[in-house]
Backbone as CSV, one residue per row, in Angstrom:
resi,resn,N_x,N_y,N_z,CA_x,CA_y,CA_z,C_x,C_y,C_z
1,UNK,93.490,86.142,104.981,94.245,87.043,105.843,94.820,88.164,105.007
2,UNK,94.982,88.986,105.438,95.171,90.551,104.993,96.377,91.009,105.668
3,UNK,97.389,91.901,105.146,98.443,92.638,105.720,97.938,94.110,105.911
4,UNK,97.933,94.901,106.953,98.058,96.405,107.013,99.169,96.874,106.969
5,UNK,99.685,97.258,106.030,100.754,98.495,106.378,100.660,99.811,106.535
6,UNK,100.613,100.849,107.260,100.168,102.101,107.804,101.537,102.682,107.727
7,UNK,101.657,103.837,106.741,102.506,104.800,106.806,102.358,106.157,107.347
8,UNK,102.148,106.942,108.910,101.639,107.821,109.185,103.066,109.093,109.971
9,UNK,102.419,109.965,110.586,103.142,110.913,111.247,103.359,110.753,112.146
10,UNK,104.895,110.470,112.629,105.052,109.824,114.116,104.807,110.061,115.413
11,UNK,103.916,111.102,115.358,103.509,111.855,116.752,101.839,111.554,116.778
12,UNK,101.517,110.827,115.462,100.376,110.005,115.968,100.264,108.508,116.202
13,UNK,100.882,108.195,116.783,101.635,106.693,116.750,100.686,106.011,117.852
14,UNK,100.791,106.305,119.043,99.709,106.596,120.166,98.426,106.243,119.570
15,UNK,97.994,107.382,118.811,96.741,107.353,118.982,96.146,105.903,117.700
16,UNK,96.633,105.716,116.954,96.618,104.706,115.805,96.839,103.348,116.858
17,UNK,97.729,103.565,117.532,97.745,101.929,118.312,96.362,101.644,119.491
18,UNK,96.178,103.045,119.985,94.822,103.275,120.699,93.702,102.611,120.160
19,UNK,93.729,103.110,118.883,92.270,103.036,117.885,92.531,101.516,117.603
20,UNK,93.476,100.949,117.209,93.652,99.240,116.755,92.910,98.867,117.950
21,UNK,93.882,98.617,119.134,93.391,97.952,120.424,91.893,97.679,120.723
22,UNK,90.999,99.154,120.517,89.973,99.161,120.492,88.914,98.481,119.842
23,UNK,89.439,98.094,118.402,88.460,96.878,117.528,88.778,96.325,117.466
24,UNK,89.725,95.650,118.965,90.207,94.402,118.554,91.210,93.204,117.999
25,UNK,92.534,94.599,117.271,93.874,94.344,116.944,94.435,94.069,117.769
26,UNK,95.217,93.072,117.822,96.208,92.882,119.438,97.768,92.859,118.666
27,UNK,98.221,92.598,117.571,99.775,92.687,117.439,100.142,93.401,116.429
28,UNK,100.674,93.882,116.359,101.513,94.623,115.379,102.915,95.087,115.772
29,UNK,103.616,95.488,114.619,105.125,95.428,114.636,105.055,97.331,113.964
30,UNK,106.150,98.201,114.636,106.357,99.535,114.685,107.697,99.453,113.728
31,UNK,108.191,100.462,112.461,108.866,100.634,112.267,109.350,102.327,112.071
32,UNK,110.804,102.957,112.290,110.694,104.028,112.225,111.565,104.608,110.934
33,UNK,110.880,104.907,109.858,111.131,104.929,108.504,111.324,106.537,108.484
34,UNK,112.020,106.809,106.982,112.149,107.746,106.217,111.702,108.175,104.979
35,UNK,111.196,109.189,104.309,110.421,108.912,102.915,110.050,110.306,102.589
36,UNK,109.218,110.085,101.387,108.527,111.907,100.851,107.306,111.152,99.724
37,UNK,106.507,111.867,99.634,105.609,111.524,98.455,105.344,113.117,97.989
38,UNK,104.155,113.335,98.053,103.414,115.082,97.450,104.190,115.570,98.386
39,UNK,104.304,114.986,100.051,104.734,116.069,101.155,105.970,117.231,100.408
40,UNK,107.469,116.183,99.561,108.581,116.479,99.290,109.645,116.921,100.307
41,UNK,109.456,117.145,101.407,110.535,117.216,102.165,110.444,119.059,102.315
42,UNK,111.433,119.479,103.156,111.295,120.775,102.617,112.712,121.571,103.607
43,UNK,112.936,122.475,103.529,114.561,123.324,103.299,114.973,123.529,105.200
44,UNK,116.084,123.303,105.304,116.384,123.804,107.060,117.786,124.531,106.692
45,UNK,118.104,125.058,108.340,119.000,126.275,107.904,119.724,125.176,108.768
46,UNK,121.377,124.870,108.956,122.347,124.426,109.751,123.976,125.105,109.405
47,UNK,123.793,125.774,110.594,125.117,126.650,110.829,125.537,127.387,109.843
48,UNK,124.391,128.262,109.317,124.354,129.229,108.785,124.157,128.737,106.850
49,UNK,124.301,127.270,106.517,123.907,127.040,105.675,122.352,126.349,105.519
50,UNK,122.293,126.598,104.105,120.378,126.054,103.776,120.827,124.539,102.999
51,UNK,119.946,123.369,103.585,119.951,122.237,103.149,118.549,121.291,102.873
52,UNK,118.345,120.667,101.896,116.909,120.300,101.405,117.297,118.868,102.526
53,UNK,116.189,118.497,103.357,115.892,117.748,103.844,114.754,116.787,103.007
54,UNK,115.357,115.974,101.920,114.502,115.144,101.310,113.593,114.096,102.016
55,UNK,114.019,113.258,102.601,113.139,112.190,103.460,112.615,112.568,104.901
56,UNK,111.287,112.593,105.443,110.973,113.026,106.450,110.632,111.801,106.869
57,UNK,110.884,112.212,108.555,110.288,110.877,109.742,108.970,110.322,109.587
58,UNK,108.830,109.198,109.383,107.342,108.089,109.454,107.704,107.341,110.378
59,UNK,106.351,106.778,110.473,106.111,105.815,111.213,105.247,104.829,110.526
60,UNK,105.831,103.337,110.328,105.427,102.063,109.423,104.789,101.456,110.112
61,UNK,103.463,101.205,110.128,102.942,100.146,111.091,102.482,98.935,110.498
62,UNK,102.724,97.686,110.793,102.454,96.926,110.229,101.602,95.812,111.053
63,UNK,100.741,95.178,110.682,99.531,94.150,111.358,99.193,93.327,110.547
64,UNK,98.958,91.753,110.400,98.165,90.961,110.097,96.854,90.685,110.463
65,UNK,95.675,90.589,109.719,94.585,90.459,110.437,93.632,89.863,109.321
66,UNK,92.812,89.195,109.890,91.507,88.525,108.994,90.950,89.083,108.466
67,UNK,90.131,88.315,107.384,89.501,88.996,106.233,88.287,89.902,106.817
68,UNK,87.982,89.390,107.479,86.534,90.118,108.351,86.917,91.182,109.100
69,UNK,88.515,91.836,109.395,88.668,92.897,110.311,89.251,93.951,109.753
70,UNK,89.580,93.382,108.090,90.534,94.576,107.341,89.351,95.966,107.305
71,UNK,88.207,96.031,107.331,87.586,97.480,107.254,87.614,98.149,108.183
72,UNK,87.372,97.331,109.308,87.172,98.067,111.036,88.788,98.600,111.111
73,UNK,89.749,98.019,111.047,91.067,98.148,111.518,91.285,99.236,110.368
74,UNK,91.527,99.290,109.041,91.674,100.392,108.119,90.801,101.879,108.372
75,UNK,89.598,101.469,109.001,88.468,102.746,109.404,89.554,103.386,110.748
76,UNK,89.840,102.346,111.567,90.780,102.704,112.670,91.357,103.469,112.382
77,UNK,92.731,103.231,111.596,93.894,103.978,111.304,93.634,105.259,110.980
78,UNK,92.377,105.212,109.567,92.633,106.538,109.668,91.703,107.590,110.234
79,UNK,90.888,107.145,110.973,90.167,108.299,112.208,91.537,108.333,113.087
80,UNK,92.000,107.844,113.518,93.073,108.239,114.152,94.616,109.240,113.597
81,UNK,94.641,108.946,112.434,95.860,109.140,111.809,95.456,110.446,110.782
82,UNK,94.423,110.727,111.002,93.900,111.762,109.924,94.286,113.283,110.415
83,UNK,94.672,114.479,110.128,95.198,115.456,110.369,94.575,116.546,109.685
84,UNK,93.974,116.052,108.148,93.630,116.881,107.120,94.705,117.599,106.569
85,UNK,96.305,117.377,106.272,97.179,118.222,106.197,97.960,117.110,105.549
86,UNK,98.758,117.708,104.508,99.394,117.203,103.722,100.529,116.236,104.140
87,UNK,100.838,115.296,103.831,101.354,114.152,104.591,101.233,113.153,105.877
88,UNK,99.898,112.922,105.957,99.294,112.086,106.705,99.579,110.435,107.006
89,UNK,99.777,110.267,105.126,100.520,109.015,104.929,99.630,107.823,104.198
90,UNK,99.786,107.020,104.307,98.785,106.033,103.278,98.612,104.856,103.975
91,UNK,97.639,103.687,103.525,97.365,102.750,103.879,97.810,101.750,102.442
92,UNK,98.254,100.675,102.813,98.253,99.717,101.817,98.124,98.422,102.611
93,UNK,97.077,97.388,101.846,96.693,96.394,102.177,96.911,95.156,101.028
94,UNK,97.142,94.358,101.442,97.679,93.308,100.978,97.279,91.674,101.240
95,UNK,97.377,90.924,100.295,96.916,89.342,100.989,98.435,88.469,101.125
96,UNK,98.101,87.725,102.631,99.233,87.116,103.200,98.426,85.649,102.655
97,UNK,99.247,84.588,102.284,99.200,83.715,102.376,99.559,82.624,103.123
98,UNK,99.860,82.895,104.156,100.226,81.946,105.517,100.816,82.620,106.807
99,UNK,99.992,82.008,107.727,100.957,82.351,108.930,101.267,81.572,109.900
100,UNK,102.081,81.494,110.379,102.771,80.178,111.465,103.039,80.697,112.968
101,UNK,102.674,80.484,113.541,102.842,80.696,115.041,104.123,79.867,115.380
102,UNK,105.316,80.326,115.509,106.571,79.794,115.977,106.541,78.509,117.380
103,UNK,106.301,79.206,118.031,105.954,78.258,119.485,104.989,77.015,119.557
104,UNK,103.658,77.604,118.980,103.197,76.211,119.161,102.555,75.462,117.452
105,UNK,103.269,76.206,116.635,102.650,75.352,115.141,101.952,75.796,114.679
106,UNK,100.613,76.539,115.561,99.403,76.919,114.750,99.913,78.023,113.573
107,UNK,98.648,77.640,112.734,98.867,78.416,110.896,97.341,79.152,110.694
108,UNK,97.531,79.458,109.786,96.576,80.350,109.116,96.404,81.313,110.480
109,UNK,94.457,81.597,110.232,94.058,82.640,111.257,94.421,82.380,112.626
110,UNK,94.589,80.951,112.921,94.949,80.792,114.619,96.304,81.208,114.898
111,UNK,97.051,81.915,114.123,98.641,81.618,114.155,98.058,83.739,114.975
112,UNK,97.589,84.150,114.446,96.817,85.370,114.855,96.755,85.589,115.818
């Protein structure tokens, strides 16, 4: 089992959960984060003063999914999440070592 974490632009949020659904992702968890990488943030005017707005709005998406779906679901994200424009956001993938379904016990991939 594999973790997705999807760091993208929050006005493509929609379309990234669109594209999951479609191959097959059914859960994931939304978070609404703050951050900068190359983007850096960049300058706003408020009430007549100039202020660097370091961390800009993301959107964290996060999914568990089997070893067999991490390409389809990663191909997902970013046909969907792609803009061609600087701060799009990143993918990082990861290995989970267990998962437990609260309600009825099931683990590993059935907990899925």
């Amino acid at each position: 089992m594999k973790k997705i974490e999807a760091i993208i632009k929050p006005f493509k949020l929609d379309e990234v959960k669109e594209a999951l659904q479609e191959v097959g992702i059914q859960g994931l968890s939304v978070l609404e984060v703050k951050g900068f990488g190359r983007q850096k943030g960049h300058t706003e005017l408020y009430r007549g003063a100039e202020y660097v707005v370091d961390f800009l709005p993301k959107v964290k998406i996060e999914t568990v999914v089997g070893d067999d779906q991490v390409e389809t679901a990663v191909a997902a994200i970013i046909e969907a999440a792609k803009t061609d424009k600087i701060g799009d956001g990143k993918i990082f993938v990861s290995d989970v070592a267990q998962a437990i379904r609260i309600r009825t016990g099931e683990t590993g991939e059935d907990a899925l």
